[in-house]
TORSE-912086 format. One record per residue: residue number from 1; residue in one letter; x, y, z of N, C-alpha, C in turn. Coordinates in nm, 2 decimals, decimal comma, always signed. Layout:
 seq type  neast nnorth    nup caeast canorth   caup  ceast cnorth    cup
 NUM    a      X      Y      Z      X       Y      Z      X      Y      Z
...
REM end
This chain:
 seq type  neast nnorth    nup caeast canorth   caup  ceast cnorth    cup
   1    x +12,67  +6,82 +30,30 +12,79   +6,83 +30,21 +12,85  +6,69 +30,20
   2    x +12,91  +6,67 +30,09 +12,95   +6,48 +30,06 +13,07  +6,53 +30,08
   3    x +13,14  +6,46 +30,13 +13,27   +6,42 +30,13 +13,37  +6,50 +30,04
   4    x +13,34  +6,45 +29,89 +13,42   +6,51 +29,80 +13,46  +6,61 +29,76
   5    x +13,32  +6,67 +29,80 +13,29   +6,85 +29,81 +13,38  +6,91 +29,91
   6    x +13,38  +6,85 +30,03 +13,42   +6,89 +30,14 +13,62  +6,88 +30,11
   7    x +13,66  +6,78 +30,05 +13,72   +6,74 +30,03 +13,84  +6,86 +29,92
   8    x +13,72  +6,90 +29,80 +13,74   +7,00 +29,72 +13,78  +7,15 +29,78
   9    x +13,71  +7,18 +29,87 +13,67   +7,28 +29,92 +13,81  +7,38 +30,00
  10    x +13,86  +7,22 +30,09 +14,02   +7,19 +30,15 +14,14  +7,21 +30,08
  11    x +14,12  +7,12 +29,95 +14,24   +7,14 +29,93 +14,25  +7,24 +29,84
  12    x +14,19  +7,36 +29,80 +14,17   +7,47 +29,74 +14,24  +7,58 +29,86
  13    x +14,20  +7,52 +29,98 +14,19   +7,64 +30,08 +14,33  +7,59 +30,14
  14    x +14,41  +7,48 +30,12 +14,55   +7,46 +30,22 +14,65  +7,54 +30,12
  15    x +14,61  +7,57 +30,02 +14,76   +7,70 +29,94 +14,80  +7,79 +30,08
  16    x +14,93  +7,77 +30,07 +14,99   +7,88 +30,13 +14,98  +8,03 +30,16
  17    x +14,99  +8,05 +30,03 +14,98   +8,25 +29,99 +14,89  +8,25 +29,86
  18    x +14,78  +8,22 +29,89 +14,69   +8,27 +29,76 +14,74  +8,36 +29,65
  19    x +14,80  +8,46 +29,74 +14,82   +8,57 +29,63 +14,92  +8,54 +29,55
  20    x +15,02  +8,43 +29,56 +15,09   +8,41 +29,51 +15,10  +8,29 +29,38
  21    x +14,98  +8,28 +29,33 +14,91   +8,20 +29,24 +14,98  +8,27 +29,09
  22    x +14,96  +8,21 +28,99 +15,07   +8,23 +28,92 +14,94  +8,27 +28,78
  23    x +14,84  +8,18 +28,79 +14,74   +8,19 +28,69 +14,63  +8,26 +28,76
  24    x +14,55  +8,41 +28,65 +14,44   +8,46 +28,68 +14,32  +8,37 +28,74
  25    x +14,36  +8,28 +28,63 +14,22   +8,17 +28,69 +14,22  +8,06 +28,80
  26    x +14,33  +8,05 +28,85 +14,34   +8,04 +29,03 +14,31  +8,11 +29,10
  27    x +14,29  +8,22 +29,09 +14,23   +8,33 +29,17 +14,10  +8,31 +29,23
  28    x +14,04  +8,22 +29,17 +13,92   +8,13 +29,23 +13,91  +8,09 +29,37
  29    x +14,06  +8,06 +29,39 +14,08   +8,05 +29,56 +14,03  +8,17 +29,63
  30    x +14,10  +8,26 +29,59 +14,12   +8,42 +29,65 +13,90  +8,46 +29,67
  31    x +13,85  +8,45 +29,59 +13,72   +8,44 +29,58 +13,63  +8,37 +29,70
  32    x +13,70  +8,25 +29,65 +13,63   +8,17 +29,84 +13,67  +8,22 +29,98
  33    x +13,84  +8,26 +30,01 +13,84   +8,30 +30,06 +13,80  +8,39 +30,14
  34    x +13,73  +8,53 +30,04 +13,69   +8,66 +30,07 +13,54  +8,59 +30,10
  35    x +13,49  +8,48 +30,07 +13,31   +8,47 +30,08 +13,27  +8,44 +30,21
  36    x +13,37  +8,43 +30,31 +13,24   +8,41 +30,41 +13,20  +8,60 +30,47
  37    x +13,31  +8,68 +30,37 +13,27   +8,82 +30,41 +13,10  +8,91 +30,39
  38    x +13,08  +8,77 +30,29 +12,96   +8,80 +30,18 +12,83  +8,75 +30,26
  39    x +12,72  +8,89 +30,31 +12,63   +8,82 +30,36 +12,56  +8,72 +30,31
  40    x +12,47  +8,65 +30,37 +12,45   +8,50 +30,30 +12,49  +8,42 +30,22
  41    x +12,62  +8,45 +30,23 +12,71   +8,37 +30,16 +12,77  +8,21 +30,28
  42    x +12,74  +8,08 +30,24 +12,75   +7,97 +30,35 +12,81  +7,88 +30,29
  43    x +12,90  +7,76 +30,38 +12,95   +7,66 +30,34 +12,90  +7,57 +30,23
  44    x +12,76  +7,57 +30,21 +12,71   +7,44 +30,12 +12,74  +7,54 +29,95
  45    x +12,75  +7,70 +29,95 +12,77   +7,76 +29,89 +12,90  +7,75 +29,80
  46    x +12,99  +7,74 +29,90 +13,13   +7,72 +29,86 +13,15  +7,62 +29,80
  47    x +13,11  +7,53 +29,92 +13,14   +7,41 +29,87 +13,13  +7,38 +29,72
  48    x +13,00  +7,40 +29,63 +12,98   +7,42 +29,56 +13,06  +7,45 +29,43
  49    x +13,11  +7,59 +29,45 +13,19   +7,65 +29,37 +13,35  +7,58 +29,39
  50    x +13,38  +7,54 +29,50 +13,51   +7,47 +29,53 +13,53  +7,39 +29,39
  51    x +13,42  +7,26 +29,43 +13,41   +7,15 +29,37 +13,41  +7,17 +29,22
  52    x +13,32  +7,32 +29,16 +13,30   +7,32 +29,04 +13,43  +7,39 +28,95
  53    x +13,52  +7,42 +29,06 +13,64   +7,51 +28,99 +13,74  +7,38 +28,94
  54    x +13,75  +7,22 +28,97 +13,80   +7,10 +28,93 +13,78  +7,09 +28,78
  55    x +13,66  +7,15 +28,73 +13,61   +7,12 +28,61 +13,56  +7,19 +28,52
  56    x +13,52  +7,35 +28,59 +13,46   +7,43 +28,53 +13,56  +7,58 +28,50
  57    x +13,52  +7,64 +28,41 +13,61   +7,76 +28,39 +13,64  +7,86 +28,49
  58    x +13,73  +7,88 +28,57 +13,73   +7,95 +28,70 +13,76  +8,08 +28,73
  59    x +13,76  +8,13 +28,57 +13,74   +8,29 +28,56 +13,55  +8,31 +28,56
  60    x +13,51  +8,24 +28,53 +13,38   +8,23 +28,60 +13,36  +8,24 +28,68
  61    x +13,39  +8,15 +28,74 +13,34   +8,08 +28,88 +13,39  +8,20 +28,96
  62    x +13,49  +8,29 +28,96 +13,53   +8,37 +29,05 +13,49  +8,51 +29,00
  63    x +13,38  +8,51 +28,89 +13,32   +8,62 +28,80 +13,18  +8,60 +28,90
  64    x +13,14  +8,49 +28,95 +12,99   +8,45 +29,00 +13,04  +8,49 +29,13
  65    x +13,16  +8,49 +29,19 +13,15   +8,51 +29,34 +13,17  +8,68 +29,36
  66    x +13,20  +8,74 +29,26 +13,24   +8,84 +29,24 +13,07  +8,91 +29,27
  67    x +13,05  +8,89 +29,15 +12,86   +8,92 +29,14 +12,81  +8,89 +29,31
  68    x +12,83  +8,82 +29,37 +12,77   +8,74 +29,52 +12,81  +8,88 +29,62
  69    x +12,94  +8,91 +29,57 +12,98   +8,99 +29,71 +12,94  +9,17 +29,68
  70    x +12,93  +9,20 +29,52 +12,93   +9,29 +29,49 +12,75  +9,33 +29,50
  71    x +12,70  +9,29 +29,37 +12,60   +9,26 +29,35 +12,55  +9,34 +29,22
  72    x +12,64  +9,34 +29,16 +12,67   +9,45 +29,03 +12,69  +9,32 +28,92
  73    x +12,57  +9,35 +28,86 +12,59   +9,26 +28,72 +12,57  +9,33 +28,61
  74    x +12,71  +9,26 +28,46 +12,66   +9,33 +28,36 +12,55  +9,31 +28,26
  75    x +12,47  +9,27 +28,30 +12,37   +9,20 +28,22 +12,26  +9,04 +28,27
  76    x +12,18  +9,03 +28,19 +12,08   +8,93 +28,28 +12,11  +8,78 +28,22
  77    x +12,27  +8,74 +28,20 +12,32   +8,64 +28,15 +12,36  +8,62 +28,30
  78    x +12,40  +8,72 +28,43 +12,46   +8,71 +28,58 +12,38  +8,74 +28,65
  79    x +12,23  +8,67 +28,62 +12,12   +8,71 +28,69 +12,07  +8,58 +28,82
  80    x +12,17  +8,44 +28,76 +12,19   +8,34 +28,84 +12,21  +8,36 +28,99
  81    x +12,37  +8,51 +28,98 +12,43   +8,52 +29,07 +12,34  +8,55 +29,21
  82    x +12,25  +8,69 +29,15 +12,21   +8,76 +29,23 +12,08  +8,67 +29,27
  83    x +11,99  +8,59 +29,22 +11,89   +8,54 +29,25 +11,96  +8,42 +29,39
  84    x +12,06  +8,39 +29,37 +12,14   +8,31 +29,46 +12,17  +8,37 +29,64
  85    x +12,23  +8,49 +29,56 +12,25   +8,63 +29,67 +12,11  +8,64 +29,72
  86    x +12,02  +8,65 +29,72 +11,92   +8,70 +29,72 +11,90  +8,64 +29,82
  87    x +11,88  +8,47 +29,80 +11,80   +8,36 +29,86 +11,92  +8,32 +29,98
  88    x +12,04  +8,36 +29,97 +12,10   +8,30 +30,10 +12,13  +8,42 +30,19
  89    x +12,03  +8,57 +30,16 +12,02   +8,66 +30,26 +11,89  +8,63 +30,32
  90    x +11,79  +8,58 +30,23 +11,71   +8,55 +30,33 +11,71  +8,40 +30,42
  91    x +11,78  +8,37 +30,39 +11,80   +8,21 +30,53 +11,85  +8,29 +30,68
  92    x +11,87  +8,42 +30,68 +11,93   +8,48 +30,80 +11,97  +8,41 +30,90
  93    x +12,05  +8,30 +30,86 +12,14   +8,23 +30,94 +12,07  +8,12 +30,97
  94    x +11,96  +8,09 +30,90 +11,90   +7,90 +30,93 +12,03  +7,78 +30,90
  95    x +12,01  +7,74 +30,97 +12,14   +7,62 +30,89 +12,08  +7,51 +30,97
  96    x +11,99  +7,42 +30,88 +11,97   +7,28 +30,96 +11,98  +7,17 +30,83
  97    x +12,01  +7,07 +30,87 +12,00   +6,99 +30,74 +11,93  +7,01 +30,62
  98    x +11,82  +7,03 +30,59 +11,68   +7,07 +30,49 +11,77  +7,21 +30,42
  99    x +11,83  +7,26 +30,52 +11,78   +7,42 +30,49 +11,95  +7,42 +30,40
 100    x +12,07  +7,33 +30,47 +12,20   +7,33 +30,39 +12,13  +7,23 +30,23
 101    x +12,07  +7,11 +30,24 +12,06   +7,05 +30,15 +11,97  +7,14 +30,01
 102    x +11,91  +7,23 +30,05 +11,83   +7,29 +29,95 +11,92  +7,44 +29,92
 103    x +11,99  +7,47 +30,00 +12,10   +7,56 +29,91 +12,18  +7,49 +29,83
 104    x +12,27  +7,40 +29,86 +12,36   +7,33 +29,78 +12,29  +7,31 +29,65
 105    x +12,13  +7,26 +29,65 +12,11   +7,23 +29,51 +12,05  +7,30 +29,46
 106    x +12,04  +7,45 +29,51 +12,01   +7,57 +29,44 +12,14  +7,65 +29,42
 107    x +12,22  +7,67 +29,44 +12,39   +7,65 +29,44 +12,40  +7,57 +29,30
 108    x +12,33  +7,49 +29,29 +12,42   +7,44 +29,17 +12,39  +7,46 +29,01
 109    x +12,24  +7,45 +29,06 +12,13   +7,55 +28,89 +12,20  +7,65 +28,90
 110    x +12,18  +7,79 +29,01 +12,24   +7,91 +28,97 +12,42  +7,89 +28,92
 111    x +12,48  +7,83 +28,97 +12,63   +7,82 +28,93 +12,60  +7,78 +28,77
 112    x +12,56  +7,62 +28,81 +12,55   +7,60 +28,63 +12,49  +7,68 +28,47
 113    x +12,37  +7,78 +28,56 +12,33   +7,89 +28,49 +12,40  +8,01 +28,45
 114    x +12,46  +8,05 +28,53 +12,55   +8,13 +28,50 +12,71  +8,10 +28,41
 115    x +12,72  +7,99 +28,43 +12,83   +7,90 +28,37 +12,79  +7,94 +28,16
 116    x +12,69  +7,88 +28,21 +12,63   +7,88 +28,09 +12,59  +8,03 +28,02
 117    x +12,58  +8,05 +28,09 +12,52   +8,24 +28,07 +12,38  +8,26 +28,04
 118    x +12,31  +8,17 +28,12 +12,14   +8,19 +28,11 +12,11  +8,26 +28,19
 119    x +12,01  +8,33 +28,18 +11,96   +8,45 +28,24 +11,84  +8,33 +28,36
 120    x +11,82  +8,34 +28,48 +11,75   +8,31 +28,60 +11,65  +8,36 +28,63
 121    x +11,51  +8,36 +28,62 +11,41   +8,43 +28,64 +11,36  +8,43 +28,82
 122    x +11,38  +8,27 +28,83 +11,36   +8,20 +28,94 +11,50  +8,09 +28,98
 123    x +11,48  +8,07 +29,08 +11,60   +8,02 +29,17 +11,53  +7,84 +29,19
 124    x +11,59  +7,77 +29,12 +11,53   +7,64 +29,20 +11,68  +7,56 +29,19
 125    x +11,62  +7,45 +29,23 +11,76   +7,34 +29,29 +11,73  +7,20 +29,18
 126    x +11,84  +7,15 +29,19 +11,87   +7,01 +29,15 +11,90  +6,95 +29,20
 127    x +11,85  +6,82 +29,20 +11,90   +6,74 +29,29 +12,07  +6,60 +29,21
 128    x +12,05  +6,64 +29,06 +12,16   +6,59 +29,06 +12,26  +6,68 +29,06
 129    x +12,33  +6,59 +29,07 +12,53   +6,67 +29,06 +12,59  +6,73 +28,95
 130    x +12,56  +6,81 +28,91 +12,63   +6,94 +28,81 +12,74  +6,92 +28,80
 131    x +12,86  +6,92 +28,90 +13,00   +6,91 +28,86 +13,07  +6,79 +28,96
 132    x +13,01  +6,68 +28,85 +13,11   +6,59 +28,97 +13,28  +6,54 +28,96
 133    x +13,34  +6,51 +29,06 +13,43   +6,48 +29,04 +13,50  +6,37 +28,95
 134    x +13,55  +6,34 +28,89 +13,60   +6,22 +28,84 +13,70  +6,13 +28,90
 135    x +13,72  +6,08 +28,97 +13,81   +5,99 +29,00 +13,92  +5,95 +28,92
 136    x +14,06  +5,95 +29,01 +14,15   +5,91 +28,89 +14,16  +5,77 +28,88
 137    x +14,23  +5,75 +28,76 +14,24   +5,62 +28,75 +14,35  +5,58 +28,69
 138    x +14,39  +5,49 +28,72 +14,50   +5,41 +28,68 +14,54  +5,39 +28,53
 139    x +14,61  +5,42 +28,43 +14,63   +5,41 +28,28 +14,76  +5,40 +28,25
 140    x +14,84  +5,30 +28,15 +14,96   +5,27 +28,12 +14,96  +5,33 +28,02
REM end
C-alpha cells in the first residue's frame, strides 16, 4: 500500500460520528467502516476504495461496497463487484506482499469497472493507478 492510499484511507476513518455526515454520498465512510465485517474483504481493498472516493462518485463507490458485503446485484453492469468478492474469499487469509500487491491491482479494474458500469467476465489487475491523487498546489 503507498503512502497516499494509506494516507486516504485515515483520514476518511478519523470522522468522529460517521453517522453524522450531512451528505448521502459521505456515507462512503460508513461502507468502509462496516468492510472488514465482509468476508474477504482486506486492507489493500479499502484502501483502494478510500483513495477512489477523493475523485470518484461515492454513491458508487459505497453502491460497490454494498454489492461486496451483500452480494446482491441488480444487474451484470455490478458484476465487477462480485467477481472482486469472489477472489478475496478465496485468499482465505494469505496476506504476503505478492498476494496484497495483486489485490490492490485487481481492486482497481473491478472498482474502475463498476465505476463505469461494465459488466466483468473475468477479474484481472492493473498495474497503473486508476485514481490518483492530485496534489495541491499553490494558486493566486
Amino acid at each position: 500500500m503507498e503512502d497516499n492510499e494509506f494516507a486516504a484511507l485515515l483520514s476518511l476513518m478519523m470522522v468522529s460520528d460517521p453517522w453524522a455526515l450531512s451528505d448521502d454520498e459521505d456515507r462512503v465512510l460508513i461502507g468502509l467502516l462496516d468492510a472488514p465485517k465482509i468476508v474477504g474483504m482486506n486492507a489493500p481493498m479499502l484502501a483502494v476504495c478510500a483513495k477512489a472516493s477523493y475523485t470518484q462518485d461515492r454513491a458508487k463507490i459505497n453502491r460497490f461496497l454494498q454489492v461486496m458485503r451483500t452480494g446482491i446485484v441488480e444487474g451484470d453492469h455490478e458484476s465487477a463487484a462480485i467477481r472482486l468478492r469472489d477472489f478475496g474469499r478465496s485468499l482465505r487469509g494469505a496476506s504476503n506482499h505478492a498476494v496484497r500487491e495483486e489485490t490492490h491491482n485487481k481492486t482497481m479494474s473491478a472498482l474502475s469497472h463498476f465505476l463505469e458500469g461494465k459488466p466483468m467476465s473475468k477479474l484481472y489487475g492493473t498495474a497503473t493507478d486508476l485514481f490518483p491523487i492530485l496534489a495541491k498546489t499553490d494558486s493566486f
